[in-house]
Every structure is written in structure tokens, then in C-alpha cells.
N, C-alpha and C positions, 0 to 999 in steps of 0.2 A: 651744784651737783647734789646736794642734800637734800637741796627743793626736791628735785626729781625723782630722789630713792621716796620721799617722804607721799608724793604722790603716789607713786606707784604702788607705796603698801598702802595708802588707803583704797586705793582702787582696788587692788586685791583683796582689802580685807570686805568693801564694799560686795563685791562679787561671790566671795562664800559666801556673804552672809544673803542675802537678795533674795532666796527662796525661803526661809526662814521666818524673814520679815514678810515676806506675801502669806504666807501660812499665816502668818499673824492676821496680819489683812482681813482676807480669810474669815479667820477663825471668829476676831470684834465685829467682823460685817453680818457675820450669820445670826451669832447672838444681839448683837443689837437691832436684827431686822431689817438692815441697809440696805435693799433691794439694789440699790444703783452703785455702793463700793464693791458690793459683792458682784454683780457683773463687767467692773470693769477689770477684774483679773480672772477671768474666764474668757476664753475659747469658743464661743457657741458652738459657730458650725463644725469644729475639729472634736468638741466632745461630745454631739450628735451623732456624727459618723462613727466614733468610736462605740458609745454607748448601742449603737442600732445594729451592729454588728458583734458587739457582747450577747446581746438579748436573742439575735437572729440565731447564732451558733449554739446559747443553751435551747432555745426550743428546737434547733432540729437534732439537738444531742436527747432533749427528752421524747421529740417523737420516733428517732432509730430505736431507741432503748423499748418503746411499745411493741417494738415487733414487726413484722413484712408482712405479716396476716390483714395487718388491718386496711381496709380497702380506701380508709379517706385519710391517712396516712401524709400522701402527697396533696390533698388538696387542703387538709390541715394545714398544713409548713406553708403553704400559699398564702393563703389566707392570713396565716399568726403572724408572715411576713412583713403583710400589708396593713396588720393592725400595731405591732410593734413598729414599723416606722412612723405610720400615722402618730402615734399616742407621743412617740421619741421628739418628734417635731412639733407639737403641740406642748410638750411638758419642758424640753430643755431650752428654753428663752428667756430672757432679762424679765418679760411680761410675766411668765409664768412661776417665774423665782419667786417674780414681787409680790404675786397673789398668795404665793405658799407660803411664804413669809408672814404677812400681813393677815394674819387667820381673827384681827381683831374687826374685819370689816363691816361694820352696820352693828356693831353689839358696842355697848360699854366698856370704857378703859377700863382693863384689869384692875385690880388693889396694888398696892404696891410690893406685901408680900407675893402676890402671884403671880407678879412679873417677875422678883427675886427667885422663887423659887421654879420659874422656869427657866430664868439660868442657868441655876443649879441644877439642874437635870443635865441641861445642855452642857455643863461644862463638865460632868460626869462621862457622857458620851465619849467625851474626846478628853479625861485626864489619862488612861493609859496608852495614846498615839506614840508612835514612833516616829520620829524625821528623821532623812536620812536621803544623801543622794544615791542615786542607781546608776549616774553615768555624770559624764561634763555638764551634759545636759538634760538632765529628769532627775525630778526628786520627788521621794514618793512618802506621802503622809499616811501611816498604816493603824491604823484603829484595830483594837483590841476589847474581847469584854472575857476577862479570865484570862484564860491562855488559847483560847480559837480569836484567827486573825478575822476580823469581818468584812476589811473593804481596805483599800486602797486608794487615795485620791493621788493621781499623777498628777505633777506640774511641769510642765516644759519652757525650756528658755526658749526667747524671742527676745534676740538680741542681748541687750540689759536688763528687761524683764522676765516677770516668770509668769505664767497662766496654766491655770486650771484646763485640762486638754484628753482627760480621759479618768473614769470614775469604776474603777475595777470590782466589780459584787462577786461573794461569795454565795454560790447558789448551794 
């Protein structure tokens, strides 16, 4: 019987903590450059659609806000349409992570302060984040610079894991 209670709180404790530790993930895949840990806790095509739909809704909230005068209005929003999915499908992939990542290609390895001190940059970025779950299932990693919030990174459960599955910008 003891086994069983003992299982069960590590299981539990295992389960809160699981988005925490993928943030972690996360967080040493980006800084270290790891193209390939860093997309194995992503989402592609759920935070493609998400993000293509972030982007589509700020532009036609910025071209309502232009006015009804202006005659290429709707064939704007067409178009920004078709270039914001294009560019979303082309930038949100494992390939594309890896290239953005990897900004050392065909030049010389940095020094080694200048790799150091681009960590610290990086971990500058993300020392005032917030974690925090939003539900059973979503937990949302919120970056701060001051006191204005500037983004949101959602993780959503799958199963026992957690992935990266929608990246909230503040326009």
C-alpha cells in the first residue's frame, strides 16, 4: 500500500512539475543553439496556425483602423494575407529555427567572451519571465522588460508532455 501512495506522489509531483522542466528545455536549447532539442518540444504545424492567425487579425485590425475611404483597403488584407501565411510557413519550422539559430554560418567561431556575453544578453531577455499555469492544461511563460508584458509563450499538454503550441506578441 505505501508503494502505491509513494507512486502516486511521484507521479504527481512529476505532472506539476513537467511544464517547468520543458521551459527549462526550452529555455538551455535556445541558449545553447540546439536547433534539434529545441524543436522537439514544439508544435510546428499548431503554432503555425496559431501564429498565422495572430498576424492575420493584427493586419486587418490595422488596415479597419485606416479607414473605409481607402480603395485598396481590401485588396491589401488579400494580399498581407497571403504574404503573412507564406513568410509563417516558411519561418516556423525545425529548418528555419536551425538557420536562425546558427547565425555563426560560414564566418569564424565567435571568442569565447562573445559567446559568453551572448548569453548574457539572452538570459537577460528572459531573467524577469513569469511561469505560471492558465489551466490543467496550458501554461504560459510571460516575458517582461520593466513592467510592460511583451509576449507570451503558451505550452500545451500532450498527454505527459508539454509543447510549445502558440507564441502570443504584443503589437
Amino acid at each position: 500500500m505505501k508503494k502505491v501512495v509513494v507512486i502516486a506522489i511521484v507521479f504527481a509531483a512529476y505532472v506539476a512539475a513537467s511544464p517547468y522542466l520543458t521551459a527549462y528545455q526550452l529555455f538551455t536549447s535556445a541558449e545553447n543553439k540546439d536547433a534539434e532539442a529545441l524543436a522537439e518540444n514544439i508544435e510546428f504545424p499548431i503554432l503555425r496556425e496559431n501564429v498565422k492567425s495572430q498576424l492575420n487579425a493584427s493586419l486587418s485590425q490595422q488596415l479597419a483602423s485606416a479607414g473605409n475611404n481607402n480603395p485598396f483597403a481590401a485588396m491589401g488584407a488579400a494580399f498581407g494575407s497571403v504574404v503573412v501565411n507564406s513568410m509563417v510557413d516558411a519561418f516556423v519550422t525545425p529548418e528555419a529555427i536551425g538557420r536562425m539559430l546558427d547565425t555563426n554560418e560560414g564566418q569564424q567561431a565567435k571568442s569565447r567572451e562573445q559567446q559568453e556575453a551572448q548569453k548574457a544578453e539572452f538570459r537577460e531577455t528572459f531573467k524577469d519571465a513569469k511561469l505560471a499555469y492558465a489551466a490543467w492544461d496550458t501554461f504560459h511563460i510571460t516575458l517582461h522588460e520593466g513592467t510592460a508584458e511583451q509576449g507570451i509563450f503558451v505550452l500545451s499538454r500532450r498527454n505527459l508532455d508539454w509543447k510549445l503550441t502558440n507564441i502570443i506578441m504584443n503589437f
